[in-house]
VEXMIZA-269609 format. One record per residue (C-alpha): residue number from 0; x, y, z. Coordinates in nm, 3 decimals. Layout:
BEGIN
<pavo i="NUM" east="X" north="Y" up="Z"/>
...
END
This chain:
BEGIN
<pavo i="0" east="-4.485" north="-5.387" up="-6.127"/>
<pavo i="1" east="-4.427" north="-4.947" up="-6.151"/>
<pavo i="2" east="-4.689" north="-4.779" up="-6.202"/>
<pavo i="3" east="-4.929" north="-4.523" up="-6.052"/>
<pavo i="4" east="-5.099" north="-4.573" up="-5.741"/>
<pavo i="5" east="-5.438" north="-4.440" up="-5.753"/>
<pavo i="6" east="-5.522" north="-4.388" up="-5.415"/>
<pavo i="7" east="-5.240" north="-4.156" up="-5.325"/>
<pavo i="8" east="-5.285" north="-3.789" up="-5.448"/>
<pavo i="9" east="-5.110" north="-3.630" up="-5.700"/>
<pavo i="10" east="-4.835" north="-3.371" up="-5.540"/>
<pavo i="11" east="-4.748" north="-3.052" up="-5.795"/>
<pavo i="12" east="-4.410" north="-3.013" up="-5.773"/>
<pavo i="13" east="-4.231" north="-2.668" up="-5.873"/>
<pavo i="14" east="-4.001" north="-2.714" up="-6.196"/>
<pavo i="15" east="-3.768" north="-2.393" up="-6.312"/>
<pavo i="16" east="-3.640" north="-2.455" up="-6.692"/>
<pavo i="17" east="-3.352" north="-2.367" up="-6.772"/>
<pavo i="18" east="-3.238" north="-2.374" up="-7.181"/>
<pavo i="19" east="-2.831" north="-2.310" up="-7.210"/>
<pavo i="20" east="-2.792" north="-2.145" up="-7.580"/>
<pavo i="21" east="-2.597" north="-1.875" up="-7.723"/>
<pavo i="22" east="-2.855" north="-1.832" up="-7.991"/>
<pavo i="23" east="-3.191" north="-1.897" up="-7.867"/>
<pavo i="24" east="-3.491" north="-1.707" up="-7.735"/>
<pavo i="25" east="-3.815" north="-1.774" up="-7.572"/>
<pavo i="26" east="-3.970" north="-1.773" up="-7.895"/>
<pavo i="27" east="-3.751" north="-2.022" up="-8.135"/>
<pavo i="28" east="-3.635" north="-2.249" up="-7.802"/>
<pavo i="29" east="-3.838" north="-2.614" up="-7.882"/>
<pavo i="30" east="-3.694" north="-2.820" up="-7.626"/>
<pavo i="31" east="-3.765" north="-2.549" up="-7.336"/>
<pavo i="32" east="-4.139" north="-2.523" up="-7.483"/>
<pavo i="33" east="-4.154" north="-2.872" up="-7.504"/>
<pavo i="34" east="-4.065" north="-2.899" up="-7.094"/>
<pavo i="35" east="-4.264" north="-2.620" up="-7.003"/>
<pavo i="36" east="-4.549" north="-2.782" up="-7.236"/>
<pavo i="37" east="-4.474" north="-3.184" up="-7.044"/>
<pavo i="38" east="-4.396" north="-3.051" up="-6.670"/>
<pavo i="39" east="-4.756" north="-2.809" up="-6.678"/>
<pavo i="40" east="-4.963" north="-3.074" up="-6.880"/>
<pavo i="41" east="-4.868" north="-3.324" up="-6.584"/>
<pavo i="42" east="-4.997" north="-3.064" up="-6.313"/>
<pavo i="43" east="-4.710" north="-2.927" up="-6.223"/>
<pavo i="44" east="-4.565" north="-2.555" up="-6.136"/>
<pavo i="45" east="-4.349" north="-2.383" up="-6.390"/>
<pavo i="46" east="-4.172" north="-2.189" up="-6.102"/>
<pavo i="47" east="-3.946" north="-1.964" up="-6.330"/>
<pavo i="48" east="-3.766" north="-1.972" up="-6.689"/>
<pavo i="49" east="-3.465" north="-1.863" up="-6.824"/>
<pavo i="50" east="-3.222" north="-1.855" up="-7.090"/>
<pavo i="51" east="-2.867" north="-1.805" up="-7.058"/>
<pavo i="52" east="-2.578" north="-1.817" up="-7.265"/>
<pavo i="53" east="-2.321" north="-2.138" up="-7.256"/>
<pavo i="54" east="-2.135" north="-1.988" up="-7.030"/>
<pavo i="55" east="-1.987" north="-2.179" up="-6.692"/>
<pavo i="56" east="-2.030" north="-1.898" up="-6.477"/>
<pavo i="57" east="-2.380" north="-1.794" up="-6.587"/>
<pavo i="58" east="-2.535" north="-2.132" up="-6.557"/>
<pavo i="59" east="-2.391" north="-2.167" up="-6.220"/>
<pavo i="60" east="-2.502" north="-1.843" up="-6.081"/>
<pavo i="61" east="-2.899" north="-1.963" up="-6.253"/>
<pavo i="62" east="-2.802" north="-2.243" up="-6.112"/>
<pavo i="63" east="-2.733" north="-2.127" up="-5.748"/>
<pavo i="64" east="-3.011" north="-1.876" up="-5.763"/>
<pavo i="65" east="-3.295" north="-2.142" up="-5.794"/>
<pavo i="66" east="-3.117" north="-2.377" up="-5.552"/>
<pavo i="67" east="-3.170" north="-2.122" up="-5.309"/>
<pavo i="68" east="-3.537" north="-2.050" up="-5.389"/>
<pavo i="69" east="-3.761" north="-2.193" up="-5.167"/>
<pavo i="70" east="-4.003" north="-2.162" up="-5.446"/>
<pavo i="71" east="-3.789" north="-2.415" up="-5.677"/>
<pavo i="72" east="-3.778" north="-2.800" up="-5.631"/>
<pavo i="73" east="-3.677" north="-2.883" up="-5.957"/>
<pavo i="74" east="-3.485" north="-2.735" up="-6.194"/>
<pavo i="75" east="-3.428" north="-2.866" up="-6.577"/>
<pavo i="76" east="-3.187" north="-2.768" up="-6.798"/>
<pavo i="77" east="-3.150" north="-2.846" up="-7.168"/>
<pavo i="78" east="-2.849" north="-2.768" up="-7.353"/>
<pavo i="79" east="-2.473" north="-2.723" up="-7.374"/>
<pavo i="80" east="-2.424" north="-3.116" up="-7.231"/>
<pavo i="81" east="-2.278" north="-3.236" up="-7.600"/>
<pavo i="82" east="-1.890" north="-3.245" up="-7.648"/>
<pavo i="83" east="-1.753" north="-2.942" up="-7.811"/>
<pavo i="84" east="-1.580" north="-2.672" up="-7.642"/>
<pavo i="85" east="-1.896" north="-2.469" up="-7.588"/>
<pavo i="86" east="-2.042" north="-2.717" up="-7.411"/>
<pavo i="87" east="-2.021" north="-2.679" up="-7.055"/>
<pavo i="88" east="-2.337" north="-2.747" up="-6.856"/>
<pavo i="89" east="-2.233" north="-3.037" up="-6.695"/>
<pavo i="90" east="-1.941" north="-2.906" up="-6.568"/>
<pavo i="91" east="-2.166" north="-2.618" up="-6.423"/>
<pavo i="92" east="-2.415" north="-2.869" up="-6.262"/>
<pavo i="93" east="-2.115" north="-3.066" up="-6.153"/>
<pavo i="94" east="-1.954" north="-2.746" up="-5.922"/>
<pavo i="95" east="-2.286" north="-2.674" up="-5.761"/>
<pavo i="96" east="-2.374" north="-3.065" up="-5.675"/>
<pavo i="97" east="-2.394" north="-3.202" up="-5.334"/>
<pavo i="98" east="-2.464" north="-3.554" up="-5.409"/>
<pavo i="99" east="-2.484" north="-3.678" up="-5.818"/>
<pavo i="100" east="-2.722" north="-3.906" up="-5.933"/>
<pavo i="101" east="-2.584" north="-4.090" up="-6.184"/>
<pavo i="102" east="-2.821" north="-4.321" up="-6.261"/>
<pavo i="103" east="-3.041" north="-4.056" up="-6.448"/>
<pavo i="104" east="-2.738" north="-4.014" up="-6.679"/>
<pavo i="105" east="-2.696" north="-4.391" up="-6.730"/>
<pavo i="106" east="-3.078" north="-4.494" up="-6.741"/>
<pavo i="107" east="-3.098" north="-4.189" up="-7.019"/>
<pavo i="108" east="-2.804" north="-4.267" up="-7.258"/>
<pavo i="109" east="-2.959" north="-4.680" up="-7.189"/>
<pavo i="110" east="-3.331" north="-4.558" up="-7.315"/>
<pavo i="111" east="-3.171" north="-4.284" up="-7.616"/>
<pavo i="112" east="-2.915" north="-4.564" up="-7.766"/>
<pavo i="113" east="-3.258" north="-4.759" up="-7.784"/>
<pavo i="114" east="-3.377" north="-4.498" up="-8.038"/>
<pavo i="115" east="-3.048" north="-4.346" up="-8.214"/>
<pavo i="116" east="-2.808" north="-4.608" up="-8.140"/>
<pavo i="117" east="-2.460" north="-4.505" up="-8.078"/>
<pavo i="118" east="-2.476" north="-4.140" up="-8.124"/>
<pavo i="119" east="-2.578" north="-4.153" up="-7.762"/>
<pavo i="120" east="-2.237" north="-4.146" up="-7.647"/>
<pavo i="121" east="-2.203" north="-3.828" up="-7.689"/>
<pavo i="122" east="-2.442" north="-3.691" up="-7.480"/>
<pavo i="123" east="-2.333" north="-3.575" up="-7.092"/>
<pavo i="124" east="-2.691" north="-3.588" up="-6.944"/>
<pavo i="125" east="-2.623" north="-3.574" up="-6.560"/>
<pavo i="126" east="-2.837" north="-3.506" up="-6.236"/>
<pavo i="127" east="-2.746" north="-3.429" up="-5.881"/>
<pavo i="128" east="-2.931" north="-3.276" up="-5.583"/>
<pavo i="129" east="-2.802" north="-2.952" up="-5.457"/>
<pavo i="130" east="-2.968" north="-2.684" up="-5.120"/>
<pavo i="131" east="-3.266" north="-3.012" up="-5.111"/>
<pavo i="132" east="-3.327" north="-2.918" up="-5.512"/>
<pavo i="133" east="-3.334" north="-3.186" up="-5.757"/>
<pavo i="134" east="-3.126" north="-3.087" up="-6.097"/>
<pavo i="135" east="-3.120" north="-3.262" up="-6.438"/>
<pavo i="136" east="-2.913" north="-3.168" up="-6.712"/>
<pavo i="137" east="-3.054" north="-3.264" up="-7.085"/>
<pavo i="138" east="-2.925" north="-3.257" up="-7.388"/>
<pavo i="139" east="-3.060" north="-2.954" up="-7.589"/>
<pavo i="140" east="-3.256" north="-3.177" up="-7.895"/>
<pavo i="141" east="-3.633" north="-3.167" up="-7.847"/>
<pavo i="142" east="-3.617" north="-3.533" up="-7.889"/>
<pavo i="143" east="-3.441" north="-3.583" up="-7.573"/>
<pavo i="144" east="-3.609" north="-3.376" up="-7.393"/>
<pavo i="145" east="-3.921" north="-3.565" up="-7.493"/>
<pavo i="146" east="-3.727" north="-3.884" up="-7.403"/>
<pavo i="147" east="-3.596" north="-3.758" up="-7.083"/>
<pavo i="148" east="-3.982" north="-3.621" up="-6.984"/>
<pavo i="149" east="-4.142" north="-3.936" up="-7.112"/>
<pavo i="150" east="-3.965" north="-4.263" up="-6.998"/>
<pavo i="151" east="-3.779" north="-4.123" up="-6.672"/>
<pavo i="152" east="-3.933" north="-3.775" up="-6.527"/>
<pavo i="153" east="-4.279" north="-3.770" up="-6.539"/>
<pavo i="154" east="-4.243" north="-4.128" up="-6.354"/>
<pavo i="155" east="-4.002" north="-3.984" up="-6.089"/>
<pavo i="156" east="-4.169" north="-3.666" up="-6.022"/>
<pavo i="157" east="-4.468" north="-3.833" up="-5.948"/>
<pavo i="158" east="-4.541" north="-3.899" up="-5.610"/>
<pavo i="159" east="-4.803" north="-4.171" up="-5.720"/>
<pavo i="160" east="-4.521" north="-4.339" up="-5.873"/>
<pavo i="161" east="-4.407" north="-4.643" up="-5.722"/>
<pavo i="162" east="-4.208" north="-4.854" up="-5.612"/>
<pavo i="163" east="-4.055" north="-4.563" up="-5.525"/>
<pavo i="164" east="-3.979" north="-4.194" up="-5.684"/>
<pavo i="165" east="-3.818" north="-3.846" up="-5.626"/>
<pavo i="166" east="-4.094" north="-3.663" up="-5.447"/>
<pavo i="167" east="-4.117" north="-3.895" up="-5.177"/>
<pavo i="168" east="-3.769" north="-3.795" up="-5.069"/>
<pavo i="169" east="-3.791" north="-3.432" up="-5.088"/>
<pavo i="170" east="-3.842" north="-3.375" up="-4.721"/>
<pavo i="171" east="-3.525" north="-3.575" up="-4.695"/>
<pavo i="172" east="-3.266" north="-3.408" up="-4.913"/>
<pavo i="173" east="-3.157" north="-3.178" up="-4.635"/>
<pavo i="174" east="-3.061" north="-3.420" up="-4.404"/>
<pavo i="175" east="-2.731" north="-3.405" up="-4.226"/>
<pavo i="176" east="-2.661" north="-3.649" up="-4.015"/>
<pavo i="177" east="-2.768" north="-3.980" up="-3.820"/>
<pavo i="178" east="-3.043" north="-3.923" up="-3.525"/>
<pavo i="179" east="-2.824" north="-4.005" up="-3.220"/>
<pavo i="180" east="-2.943" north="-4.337" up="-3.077"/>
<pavo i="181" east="-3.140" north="-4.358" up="-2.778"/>
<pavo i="182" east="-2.995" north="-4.473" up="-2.447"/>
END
């Protein structure tokens, strides 16, 4: 059964947030607050914050910045991952990906359709792992960003969390190559 195992500690992990929005700020942007609010309540870091405009460029270069902060583990996005022709976050998160992880996007829309039903096609939720950072792309209602904290994240970036979770692999994202066998 998943759950928590007790007798391991709990690890802090560092978690930059990320809200892509051509109208918010710090003060009027829920679904950031909410993260910030989930991610610190859990015990972990908020390592930096930002808002930038829904811009490809911009969110890459945020993007690229914290992936090569040794400070950042994590980084969360919400916004920009709907359909129109503003949205562009997942392309962003897709040019600066090493590996995807497209379960996260899968599991998500699976969990959402649970609570609004169809509508959940049209979100683009998406995570990779780029530099040995974990990134995950959310859709910008604080809904989903409650949904994405609250049935997948707060699991995964636990490193109680078992069977198994993010965390334990961060010392592992950087690998490059097979150990040469032994003779």
């Amino acid at each position: 059964m998943p759950g928590i195992n007790e007798s391991k500690e709990f690890l802090p992990v560092q978690i930059a947030v990320l809200t892509v929005s051509d109208t918010r700020t710090l003060e009027d942007d829920k679904s950031g607050n909410i993260l910030v609010d989930r991610l610190t309540s859990a015990g972990h870091v908020l390592a930096d914050r930002r808002i930038v405009e829904d811009e490809q460029g911009e969110i890459e270069k945020a993007l690229r910045g914290w992936i090569g902060d040794d400070s950042v583990d994590v980084i969360l996005a919400t916004g920009g991952t709907g359909v129109t022709g503003r949205d562009v976050t997942p392309e962003a998160f897709e040019a600066v990906y090493e590996k995807a992880i497209p379960g996260f996007g899968e599991l998500f829309r699976w969990l959402s359709y649970q609570k609004i039903g169809t509508s959940t096609v049209q979100s683009r939720a998406t995570a990779g792992v780029a530099g040995g950072t974990y990134l995950f792309a959310l859709p910008g209602s604080p809904g989903a960003c409650k949904d994405a904290w609250d049935d997948i994240l707060v699991h995964q970036l636990d490193y109680r969390f078992g069977p198994c979770n993010f965390v334990e692999l961060m010392p592992r994202l950087t690998e490059t190559g097979r150990a040469t066998a032994r003779k």
